[in-house]
DSSP file (Angstrom, degrees, kcal/mol; ACC not computed):
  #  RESIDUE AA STRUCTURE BP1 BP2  ACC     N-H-->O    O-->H-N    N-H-->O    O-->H-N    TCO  KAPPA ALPHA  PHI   PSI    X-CA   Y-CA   Z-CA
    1    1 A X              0   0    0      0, 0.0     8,-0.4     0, 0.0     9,-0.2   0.000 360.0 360.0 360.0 144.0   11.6    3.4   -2.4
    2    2 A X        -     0   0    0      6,-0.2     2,-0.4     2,-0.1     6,-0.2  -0.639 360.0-119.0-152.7-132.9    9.8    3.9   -5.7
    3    3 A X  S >> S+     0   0    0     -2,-0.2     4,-1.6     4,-0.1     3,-1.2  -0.999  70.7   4.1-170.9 177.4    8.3    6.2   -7.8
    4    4 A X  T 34 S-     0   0    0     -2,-0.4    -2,-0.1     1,-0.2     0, 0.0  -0.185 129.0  -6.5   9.4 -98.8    5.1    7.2   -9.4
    5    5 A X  T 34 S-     0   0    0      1,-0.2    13,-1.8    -2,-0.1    14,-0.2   0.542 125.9 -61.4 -88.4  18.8    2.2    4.2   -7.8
    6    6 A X  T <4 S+     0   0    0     -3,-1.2     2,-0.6    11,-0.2    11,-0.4   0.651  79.5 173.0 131.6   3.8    4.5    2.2   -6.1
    7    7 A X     <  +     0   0    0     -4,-1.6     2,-0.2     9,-0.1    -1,-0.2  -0.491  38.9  74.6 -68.7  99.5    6.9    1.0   -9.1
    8    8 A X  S >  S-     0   0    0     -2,-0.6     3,-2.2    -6,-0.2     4,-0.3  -0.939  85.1 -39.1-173.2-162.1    9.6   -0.7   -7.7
    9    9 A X  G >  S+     0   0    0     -8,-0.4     3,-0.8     1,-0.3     4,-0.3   0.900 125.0  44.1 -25.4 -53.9   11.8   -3.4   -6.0
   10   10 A X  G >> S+     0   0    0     -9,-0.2     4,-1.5     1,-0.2     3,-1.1   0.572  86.3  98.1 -72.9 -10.3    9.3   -4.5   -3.7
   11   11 A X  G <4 S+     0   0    0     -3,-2.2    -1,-0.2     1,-0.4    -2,-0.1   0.562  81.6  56.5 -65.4 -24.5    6.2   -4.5   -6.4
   12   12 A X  G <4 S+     0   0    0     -3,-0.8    -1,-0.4    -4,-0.3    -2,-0.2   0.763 118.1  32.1 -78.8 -41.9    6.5   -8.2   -6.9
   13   13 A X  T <4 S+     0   0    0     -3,-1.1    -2,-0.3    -4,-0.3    -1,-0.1   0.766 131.8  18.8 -91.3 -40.9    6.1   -8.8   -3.4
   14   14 A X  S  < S-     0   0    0     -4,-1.5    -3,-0.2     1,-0.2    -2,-0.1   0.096 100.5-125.1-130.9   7.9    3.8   -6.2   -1.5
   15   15 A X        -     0   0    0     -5,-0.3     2,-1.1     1,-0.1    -1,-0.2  -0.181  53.3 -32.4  81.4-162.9    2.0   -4.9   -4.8
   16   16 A X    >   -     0   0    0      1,-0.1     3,-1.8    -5,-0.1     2,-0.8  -0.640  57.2-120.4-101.9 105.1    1.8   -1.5   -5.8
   17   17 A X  T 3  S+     0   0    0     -2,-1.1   -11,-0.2   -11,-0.4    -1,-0.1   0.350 111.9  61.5  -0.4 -36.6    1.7    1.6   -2.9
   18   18 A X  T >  S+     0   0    0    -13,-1.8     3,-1.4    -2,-0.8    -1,-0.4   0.905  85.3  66.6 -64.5 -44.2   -1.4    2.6   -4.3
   19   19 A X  T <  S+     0   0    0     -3,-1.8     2,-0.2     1,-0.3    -2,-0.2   0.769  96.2  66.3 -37.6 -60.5   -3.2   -0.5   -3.6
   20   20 A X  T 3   +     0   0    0     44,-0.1    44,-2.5    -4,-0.1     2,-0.4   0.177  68.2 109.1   3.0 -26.4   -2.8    0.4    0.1
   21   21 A X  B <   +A   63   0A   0     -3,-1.4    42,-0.3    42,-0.2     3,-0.1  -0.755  37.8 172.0-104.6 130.8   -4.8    3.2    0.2
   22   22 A X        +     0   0    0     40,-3.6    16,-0.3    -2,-0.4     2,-0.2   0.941  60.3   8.9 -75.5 -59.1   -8.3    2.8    2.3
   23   23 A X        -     0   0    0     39,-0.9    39,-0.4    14,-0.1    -1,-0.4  -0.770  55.3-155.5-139.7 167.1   -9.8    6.1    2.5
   24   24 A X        -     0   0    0     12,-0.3     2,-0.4    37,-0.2    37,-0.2  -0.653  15.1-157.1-114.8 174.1   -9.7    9.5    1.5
   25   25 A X  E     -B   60   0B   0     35,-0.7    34,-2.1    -2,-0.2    35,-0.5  -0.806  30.2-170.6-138.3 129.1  -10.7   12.9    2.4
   26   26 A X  E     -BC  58  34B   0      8,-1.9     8,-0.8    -2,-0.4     2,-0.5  -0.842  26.1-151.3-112.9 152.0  -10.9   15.1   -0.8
   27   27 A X  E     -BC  57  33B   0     30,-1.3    30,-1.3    -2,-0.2     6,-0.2  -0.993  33.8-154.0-132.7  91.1  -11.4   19.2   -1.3
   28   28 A X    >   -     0   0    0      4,-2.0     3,-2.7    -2,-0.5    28,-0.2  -0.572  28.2 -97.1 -88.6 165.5  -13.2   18.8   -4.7
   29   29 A X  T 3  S+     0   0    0      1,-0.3    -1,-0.1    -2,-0.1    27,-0.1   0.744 124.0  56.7 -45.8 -36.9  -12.8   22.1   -7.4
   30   30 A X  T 3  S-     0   0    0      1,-0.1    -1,-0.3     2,-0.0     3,-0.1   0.685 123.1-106.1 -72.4 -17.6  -16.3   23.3   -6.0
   31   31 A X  S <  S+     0   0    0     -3,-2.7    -2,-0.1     1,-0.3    -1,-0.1  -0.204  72.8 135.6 123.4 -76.0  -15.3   23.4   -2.7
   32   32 A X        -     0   0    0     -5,-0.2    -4,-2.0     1,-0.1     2,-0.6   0.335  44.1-148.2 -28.9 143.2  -16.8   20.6   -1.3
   33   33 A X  E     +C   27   0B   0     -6,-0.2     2,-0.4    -3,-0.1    -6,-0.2  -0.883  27.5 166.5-132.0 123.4  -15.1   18.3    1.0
   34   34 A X  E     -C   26   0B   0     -8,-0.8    -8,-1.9    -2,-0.6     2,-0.5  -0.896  33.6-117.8-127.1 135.6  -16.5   14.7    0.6
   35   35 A X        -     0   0    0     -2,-0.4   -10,-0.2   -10,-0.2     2,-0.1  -0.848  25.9-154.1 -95.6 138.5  -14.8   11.0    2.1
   36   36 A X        +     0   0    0     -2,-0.5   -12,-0.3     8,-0.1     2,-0.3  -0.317  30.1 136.8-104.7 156.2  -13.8    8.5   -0.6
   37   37 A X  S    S-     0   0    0      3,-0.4     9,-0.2     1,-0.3     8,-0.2  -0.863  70.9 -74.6 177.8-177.2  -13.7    4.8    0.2
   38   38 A X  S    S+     0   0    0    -16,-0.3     4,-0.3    -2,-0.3    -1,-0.3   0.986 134.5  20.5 -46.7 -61.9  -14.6    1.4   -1.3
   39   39 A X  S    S+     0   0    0     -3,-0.2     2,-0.5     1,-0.2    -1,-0.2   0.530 110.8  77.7 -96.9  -4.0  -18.2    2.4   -0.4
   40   40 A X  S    S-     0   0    0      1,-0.2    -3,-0.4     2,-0.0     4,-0.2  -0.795 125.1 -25.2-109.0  92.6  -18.2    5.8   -0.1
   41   41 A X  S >> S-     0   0    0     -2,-0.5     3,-1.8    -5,-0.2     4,-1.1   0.991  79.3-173.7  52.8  66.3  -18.2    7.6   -3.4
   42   42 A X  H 3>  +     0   0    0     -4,-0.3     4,-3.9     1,-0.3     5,-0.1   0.803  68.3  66.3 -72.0 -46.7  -16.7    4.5   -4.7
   43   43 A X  H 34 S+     0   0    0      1,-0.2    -1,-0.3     2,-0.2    -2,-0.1   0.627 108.2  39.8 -67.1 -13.8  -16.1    5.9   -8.1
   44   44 A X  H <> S+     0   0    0     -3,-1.8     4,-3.5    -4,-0.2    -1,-0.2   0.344 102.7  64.5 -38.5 -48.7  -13.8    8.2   -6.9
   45   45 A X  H  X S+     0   0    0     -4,-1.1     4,-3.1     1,-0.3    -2,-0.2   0.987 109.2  46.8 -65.7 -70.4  -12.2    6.1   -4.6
   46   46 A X  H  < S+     0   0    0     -4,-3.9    -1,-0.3    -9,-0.2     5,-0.2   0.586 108.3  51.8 -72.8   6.4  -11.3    4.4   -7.7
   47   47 A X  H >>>S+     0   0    0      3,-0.2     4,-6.7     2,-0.1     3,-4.3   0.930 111.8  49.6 -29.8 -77.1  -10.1    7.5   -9.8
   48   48 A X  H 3<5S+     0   0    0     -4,-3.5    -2,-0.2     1,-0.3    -3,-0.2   0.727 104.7  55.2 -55.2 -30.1   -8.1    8.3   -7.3
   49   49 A X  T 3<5S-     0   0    0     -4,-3.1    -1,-0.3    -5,-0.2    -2,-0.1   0.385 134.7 -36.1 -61.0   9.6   -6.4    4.7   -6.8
   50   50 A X  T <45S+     0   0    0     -3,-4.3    -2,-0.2     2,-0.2    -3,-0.2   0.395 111.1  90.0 171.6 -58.4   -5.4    4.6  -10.3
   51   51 A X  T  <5S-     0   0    0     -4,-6.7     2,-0.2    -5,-0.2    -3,-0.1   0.846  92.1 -55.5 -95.2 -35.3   -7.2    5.8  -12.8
   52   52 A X      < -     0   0    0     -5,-0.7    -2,-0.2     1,-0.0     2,-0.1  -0.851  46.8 -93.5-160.6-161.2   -5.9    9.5  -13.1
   53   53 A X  S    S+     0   0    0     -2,-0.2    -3,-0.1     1,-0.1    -2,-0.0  -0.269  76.3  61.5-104.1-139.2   -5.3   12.7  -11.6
   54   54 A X        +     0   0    0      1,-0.2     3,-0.1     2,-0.1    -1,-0.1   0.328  55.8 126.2  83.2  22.0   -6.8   15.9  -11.1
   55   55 A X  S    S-     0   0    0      1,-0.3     2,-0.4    -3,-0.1    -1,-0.2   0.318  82.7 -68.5-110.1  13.3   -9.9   15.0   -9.2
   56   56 A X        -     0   0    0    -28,-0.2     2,-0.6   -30,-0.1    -1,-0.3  -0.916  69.6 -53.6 144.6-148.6   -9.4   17.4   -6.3
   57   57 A X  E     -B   27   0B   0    -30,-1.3   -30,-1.3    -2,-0.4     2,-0.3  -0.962  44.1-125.7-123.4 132.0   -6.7   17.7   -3.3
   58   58 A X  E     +B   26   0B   0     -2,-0.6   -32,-0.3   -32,-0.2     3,-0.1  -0.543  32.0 176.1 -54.5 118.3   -6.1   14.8   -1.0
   59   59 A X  E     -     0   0B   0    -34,-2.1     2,-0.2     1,-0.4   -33,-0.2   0.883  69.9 -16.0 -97.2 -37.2   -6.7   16.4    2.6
   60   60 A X  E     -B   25   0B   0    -35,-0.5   -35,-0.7    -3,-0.1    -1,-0.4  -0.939  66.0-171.0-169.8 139.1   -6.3   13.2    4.4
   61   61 A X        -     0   0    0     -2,-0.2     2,-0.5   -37,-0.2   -37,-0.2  -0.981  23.9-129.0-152.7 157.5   -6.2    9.0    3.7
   62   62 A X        -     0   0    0    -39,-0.4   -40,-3.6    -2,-0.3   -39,-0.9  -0.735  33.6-166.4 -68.8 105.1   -6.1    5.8    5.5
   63   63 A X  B     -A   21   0A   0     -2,-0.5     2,-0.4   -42,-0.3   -42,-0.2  -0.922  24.7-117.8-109.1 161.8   -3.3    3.6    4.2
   64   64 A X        -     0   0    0    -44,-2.5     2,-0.4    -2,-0.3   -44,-0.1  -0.754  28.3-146.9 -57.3  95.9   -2.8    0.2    4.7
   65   65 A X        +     0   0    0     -2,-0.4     2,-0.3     4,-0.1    -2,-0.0  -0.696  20.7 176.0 -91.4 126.6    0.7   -0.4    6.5
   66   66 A X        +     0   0    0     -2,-0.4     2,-0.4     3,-0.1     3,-0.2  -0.952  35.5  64.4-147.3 157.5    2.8   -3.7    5.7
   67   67 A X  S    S-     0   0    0     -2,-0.3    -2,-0.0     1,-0.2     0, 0.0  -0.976 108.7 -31.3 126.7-156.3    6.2   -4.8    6.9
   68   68 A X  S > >S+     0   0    0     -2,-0.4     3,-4.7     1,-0.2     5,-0.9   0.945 134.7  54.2 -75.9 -51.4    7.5   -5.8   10.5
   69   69 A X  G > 5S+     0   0    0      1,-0.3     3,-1.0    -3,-0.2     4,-0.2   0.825  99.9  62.6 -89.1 -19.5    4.8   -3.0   12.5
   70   70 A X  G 3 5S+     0   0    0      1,-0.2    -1,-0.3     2,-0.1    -2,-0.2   0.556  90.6  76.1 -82.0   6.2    1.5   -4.7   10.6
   71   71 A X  G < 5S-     0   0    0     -3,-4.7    -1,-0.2    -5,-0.0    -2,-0.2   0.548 130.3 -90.6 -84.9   7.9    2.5   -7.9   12.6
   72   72 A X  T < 5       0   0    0     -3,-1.0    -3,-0.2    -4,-0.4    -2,-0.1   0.472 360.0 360.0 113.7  14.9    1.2   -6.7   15.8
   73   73 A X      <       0   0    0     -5,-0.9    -4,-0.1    -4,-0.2    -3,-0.1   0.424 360.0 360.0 -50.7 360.0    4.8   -5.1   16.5
């Protein structure tokens, strides 16, 4: 367990929780609903990892799963 991006025991080892995150799905103020990713509105993608809040509502994201079940468990 940790709290805000992932600060906590485990941070030294597996990084921070945000760092995890692939993709998005977003609901931006206008409306719009746009997907976020390295390569997909990239400038976002990093906002949202990081950088602030307030850039719309998460509808859906891809994370990055790590432990015992990302060994082929």
């Amino acid at each position: 367990a940790g709290i805000g991006g992932g600060i906590g025991r485990l941070q030294g080892l597996h990084g921070l929780s945000q760092d995890a995150f692939r993709r998005f799905r977003v609901v931006l103020a206008s409306g719009e609903v746009v997907n976020v990713s390295a390569n997909e509105n990239a400038d976002l993608f990093w906002g949202l990892r990081g950088g602030g809040s307030n850039f719309g509502v998460c509808s859906r994201f891809v994370y990055k799963v790590r432990g015992e079940a990302s060994k082929g468990f």
